[in-house]
C-alpha positions in Angstrom: -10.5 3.3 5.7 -12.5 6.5 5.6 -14.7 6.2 2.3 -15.4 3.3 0.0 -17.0 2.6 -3.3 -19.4 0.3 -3.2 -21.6 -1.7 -6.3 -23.0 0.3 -7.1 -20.4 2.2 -9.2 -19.4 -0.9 -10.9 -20.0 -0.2 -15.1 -21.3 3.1 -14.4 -17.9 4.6 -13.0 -19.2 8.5 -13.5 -15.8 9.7 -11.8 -17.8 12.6 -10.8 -15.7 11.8 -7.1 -12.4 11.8 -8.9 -12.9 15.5 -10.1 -14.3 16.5 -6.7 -11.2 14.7 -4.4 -8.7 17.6 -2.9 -6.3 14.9 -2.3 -6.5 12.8 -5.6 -7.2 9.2 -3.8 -9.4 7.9 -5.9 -7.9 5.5 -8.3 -9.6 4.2 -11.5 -10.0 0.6 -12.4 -11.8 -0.7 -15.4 -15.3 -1.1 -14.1 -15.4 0.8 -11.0 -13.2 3.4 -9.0 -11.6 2.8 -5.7 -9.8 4.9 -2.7 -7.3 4.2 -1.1 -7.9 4.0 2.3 -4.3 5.4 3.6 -4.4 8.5 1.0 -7.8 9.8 2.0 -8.6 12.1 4.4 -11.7 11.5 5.4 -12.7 15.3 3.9 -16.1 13.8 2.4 -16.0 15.6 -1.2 -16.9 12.7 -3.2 -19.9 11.2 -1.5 -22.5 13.8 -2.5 -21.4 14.5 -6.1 -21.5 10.5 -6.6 -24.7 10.4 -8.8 -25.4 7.1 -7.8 -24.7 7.2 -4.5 -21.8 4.6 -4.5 -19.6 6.4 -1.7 -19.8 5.9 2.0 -17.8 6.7 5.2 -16.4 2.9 6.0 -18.4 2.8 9.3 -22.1 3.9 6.9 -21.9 1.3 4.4 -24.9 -0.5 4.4 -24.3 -4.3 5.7 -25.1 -5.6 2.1 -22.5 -3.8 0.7 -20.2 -5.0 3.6 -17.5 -6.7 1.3 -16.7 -3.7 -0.6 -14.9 -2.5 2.6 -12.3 -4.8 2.2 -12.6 -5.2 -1.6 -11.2 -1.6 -2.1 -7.9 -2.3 0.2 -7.5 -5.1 -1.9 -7.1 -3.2 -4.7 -3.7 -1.3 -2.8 -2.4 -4.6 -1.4 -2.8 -7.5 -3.9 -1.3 -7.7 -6.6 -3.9 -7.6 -9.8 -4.2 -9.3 -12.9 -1.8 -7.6 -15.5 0.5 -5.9 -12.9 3.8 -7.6 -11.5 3.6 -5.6 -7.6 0.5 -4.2 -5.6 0.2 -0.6 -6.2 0.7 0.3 -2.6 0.0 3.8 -1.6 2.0 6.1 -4.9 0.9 9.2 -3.9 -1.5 10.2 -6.3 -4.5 8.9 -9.0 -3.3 11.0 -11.5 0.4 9.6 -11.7 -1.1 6.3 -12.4 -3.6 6.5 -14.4 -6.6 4.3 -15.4 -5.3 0.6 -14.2 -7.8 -0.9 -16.5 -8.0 -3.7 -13.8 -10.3 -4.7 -10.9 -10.4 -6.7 -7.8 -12.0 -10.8 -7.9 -14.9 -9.1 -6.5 -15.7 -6.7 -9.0 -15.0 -8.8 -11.7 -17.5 -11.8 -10.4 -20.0 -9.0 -10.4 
């Protein structure tokens, strides 16, 4: 997993990243974004335009931030309140949309 979102995004969700990505990886859910881990590649676009410094390279997040790691597979692989199937890897942020959903994590937060 190249880059993750981390808290720091949740509720603020500038997508300043989404605009920046060359590969369009970076999917929107209601309170924060995600990337899919399989889609990126590992270019580093998003990370300084993030005005509040949410983005990391998966080996830089900072240990407190730890769960976020696995918290934005998740959003690829389970399946999430209001959809029937895990969106899995489709190739594009823009063909989906906003998801208006979010992982158990972000949504205890």
């Amino acid at each position: 997993m190249p880059y993750v979102i981390t808290s720091a995004c949740v509720d603020v969700n500038d997508k300043s990243c989404v605009e920046e990505c060359p590969v369009d990886c970076i999917y929107e859910g209601q309170r924060k974004s995600y990337i899919n881990p399989r889609e990126c590649i590992d270019c580093g676009a998003c990370e300084p335009v993030c005005p509040v410094e949410a983005i990391y390279q998966d080996r830089r997040v900072p240990e407190s931030e730890a769960a976020y790691i696995a918290d934005n597979q998740a959003f690829f692989v389970e399946v999430l309140e209001g959809r029937d199937e895990p969106l899995g890897d489709p190739g594009g942020a823009r063909k989906v949309g906003d998801l208006g959903t979010d992982t158990e994590l972000v949504k205890g937060v």
